[in-house]
GUTIRO-159239 format. One record per residue: x, y, z of N, C-alpha, C, O in turn; residue number from 1. Coordinates in steps of 0.02 Angstrom, whole numbers. Each point is the difference from the previous one (the first is absolute). Layout:
<sites>
(site (X, Y, Z), (X, Y, Z), (X, Y, Z), (X, Y, Z), NUM)
...
</sites>
This chain:
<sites>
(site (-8144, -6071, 1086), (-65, -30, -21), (12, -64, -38), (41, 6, -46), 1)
(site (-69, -72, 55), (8, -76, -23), (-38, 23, -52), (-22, 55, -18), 2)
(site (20, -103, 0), (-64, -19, -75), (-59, 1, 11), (-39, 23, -41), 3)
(site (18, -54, 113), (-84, -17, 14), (-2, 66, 8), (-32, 27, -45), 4)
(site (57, 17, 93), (-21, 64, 12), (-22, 55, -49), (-43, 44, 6), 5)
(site (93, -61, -65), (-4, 35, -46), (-58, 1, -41), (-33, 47, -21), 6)
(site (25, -116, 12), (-79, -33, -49), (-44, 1, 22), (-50, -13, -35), 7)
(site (40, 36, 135), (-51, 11, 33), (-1, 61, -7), (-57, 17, 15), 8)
(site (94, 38, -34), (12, 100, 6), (-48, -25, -84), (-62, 1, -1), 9)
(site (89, -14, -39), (-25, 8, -72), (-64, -31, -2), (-40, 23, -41), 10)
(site (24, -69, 75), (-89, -26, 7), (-35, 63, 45), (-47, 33, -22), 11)
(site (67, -26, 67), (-38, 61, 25), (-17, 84, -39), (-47, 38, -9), 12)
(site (104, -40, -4), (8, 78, -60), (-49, -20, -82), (-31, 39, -37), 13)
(site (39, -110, 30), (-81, -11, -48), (-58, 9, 27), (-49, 36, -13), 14)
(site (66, -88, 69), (-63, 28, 10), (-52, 72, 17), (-61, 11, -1), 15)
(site (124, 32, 18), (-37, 57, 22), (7, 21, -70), (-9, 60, 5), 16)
(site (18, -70, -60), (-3, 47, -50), (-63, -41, -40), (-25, 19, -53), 17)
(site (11, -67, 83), (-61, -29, -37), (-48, 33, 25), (-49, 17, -33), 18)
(site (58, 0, 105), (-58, 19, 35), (-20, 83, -8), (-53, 27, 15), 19)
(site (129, 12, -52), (-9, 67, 3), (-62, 2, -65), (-55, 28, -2), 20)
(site (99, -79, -56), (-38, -4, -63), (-89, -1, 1), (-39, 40, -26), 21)
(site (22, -115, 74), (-30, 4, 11), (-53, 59, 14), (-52, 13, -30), 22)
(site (76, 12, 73), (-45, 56, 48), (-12, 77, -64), (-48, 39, 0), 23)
(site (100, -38, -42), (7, 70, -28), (-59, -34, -65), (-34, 47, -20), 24)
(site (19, -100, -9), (-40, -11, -33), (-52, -3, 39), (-49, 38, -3), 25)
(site (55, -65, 27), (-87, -11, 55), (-31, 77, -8), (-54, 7, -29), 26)
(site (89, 50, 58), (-11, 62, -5), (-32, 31, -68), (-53, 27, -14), 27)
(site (110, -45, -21), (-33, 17, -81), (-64, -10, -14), (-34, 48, -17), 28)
(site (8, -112, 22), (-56, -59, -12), (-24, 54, 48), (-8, 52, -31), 29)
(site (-8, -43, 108), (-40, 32, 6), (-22, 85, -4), (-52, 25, 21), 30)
(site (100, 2, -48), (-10, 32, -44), (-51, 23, -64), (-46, 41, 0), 31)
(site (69, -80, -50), (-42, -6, -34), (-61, -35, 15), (-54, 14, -26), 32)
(site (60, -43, 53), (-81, -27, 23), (-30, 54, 43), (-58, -4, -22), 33)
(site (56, 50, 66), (-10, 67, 18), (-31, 31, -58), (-60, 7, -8), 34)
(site (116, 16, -40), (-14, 58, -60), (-58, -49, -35), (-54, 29, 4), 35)
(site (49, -96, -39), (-35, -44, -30), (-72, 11, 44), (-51, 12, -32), 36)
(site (47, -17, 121), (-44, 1, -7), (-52, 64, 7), (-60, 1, -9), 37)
(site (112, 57, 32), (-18, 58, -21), (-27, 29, -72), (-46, 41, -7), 38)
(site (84, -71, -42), (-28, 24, -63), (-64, -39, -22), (-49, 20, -31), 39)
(site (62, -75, 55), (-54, -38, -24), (-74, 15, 51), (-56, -15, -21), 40)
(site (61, 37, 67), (-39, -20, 58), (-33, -50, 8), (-60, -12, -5), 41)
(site (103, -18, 16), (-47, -79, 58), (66, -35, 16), (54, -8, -29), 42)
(site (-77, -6, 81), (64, -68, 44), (-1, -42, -17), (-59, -17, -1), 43)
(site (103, -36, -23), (13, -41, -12), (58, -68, 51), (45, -39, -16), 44)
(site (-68, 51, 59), (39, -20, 42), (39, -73, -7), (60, -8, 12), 45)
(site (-117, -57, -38), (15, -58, -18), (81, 3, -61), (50, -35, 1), 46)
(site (-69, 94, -48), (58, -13, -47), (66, 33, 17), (53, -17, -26), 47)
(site (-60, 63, 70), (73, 10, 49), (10, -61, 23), (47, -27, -29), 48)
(site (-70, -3, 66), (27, -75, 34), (21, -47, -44), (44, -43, 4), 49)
(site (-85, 59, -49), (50, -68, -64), (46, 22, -40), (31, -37, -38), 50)
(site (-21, 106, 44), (52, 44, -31), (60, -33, 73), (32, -51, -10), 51)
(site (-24, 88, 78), (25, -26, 28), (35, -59, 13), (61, -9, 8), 52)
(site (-124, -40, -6), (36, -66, -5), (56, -29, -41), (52, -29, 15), 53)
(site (-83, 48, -77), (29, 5, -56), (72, -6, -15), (37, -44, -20), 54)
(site (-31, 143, 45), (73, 18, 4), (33, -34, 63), (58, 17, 7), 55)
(site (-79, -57, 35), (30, -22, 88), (52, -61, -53), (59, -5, -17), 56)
(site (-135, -40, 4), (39, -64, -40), (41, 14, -37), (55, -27, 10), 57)
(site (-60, 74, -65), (55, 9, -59), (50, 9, 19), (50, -21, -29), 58)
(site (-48, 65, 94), (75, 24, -5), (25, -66, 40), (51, -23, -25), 59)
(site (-74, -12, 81), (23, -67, 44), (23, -55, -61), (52, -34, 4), 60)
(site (-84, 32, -43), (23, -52, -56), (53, 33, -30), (51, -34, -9), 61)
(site (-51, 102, -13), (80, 31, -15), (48, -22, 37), (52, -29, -18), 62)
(site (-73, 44, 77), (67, 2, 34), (30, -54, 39), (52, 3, 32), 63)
(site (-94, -54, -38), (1, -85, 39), (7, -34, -57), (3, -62, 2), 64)
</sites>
């Protein structure tokens, strides 16, 4: 394995661990937004999406 190959194996293995990260929070978030809007009763659908967004950007600016 050269160097490019190598720095291309280690860009890919971030990225899938950005994307695992990603996804296992996403879950959480909807999660609690489930139980939130169960306890609360009423949907709130708009503030999941800015919850979402939210966490998309934060973590892309982490990790870029």
């Amino acid at each position: 394995m050269n160097i490019s190959s190598q720095q291309a194996f280690f860009n890919w293995k971030n990225q899938m661990i950005f994307f695992i990260i990603q996804d296992l929070l996403a879950y959480i978030y909807i999660y609690i937004y489930i139980y939130m809007c169960v306890k609360e009763k009423h949907q709130s659908l708009q503030q999941y999406i800015v919850i979402r967004l939210t966490l998309t950007l934060g973590l892309k600016s982490v990790y870029n």
